[in-house]
N, C-alpha and C positions, 0 to 999 in steps of 0.2 A: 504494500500500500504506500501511497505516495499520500503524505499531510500536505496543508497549504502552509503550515509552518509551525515551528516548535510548541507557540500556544495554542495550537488550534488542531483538538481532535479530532475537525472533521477531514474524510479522504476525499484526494483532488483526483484519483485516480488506482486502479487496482490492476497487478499482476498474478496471473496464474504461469507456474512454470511447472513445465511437462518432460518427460525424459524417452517418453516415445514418439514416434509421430507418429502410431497409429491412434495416440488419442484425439488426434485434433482431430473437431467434428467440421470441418469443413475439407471442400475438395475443389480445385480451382482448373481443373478439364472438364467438368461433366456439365455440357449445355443445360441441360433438364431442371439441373438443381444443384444449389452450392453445398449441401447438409448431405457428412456421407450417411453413410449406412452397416456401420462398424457398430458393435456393442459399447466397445473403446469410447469410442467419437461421442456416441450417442450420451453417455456418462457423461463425460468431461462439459456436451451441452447443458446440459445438467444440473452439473456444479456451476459455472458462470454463468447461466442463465440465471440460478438461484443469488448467486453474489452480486448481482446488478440489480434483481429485485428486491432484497433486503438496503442495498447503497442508497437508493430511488426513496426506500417507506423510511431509512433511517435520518437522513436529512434530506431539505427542502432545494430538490434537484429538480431543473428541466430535462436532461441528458447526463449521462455520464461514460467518462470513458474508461476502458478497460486494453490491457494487454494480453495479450497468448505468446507463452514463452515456449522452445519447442530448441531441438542440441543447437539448428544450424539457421533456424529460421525462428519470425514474429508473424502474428496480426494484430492487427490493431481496429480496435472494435469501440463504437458509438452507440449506446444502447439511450432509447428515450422510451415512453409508455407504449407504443405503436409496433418495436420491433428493436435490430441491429441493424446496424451497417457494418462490414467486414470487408476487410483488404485481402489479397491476395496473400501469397506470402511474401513476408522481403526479409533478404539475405541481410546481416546483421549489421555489413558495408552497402547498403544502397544507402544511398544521399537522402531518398525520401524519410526515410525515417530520422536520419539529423534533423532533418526541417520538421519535422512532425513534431519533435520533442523542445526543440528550441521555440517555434512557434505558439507552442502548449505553456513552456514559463514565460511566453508574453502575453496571453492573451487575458482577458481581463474573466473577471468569475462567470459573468454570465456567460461569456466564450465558452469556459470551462464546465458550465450547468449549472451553476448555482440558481436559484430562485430570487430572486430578488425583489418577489415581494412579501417573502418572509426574514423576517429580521427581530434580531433581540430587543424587548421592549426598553425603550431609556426613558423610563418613570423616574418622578419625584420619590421620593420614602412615600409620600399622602397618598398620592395616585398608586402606586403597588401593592397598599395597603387597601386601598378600598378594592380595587380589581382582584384580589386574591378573595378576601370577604363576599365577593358576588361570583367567582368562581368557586369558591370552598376549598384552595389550596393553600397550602402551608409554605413560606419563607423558601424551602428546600427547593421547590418545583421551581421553573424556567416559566416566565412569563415571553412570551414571543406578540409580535405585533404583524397583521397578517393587513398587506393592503389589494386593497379593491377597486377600482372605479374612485379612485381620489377619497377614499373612506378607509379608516384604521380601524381593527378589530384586535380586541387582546385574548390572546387565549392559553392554557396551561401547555407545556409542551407534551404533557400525559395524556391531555386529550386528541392525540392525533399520534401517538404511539402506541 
């Protein structure tokens, strides 16, 4: 996993590394369809299908991206609510993926998938205290501020986990 930085636990990005290539569940000859047809493959869909849908419910992401690590080669995977998007493979000196990763530490969060109309609430002490009171949580929980159509909403971070 890749942080956006030391204080901050949430992930800007996730690596799966693999030691066969029969796990990869993709296959980049066959017109018909990119998803092989390996038990292997189908597994390994699986698992990182599962780690991009928990990445997605555990913070407030549009997209998020993912790596497939493999002895001699990468993909490089975009997953949003809709689907993936997948690269072919690339050798681990193709240029594309320098610019892929450099371009990735420039790009700004929402680049990256962040949500950005969720964000931590910056309340008064008064204003926290009365929002927690008409939410029913305690000091502990995370108040987040959720915006809409130019209208702010607060709500517990328990309540959407």
């Amino acid at each position: 996993m890749v942080h956006a930085s030391k204080d901050d636990d949430s992930v800007e990005a996730m690596f799966e590394v693999k030691y066969k290539d029969s796990d990869d569940p993709f296959v980049d000859d066959n017109p018909n369809s990119f998803l092989t047809t390996t038990n292997q493959g189908a597994k390994t869909l699986g698992q990182i299908t599962s780690y991009a849908t928990c990445h997605q419910a555990m913070e407030f992401r549009t997209h998020v991206f993912s790596a497939l690590i493999f002895r001699t080669y990468m993909r490089l995977l975009r997953w949003d609510r809709s689907g993936v998007v997948v690269t072919k493979k690339i050798l681990f000196n193709h240029r594309s993926l320098f610019v892929f990763f450099h371009q990735f530490s420039l790009a700004t969060e929402a680049d990256r998938g962040r949500d950005s109309t969720v964000t931590a609430a910056n309340l008064s002490l008064r204003e926290s205290q009365n929002i927690r009171k008409l939410l029913g949580c305690n000091e502990e929980i995370s108040l987040l501020k959720v915006s809409v159509d130019e209208k702010d909403y607060f709500i517990s971070k328990t309540e959407i986990l």
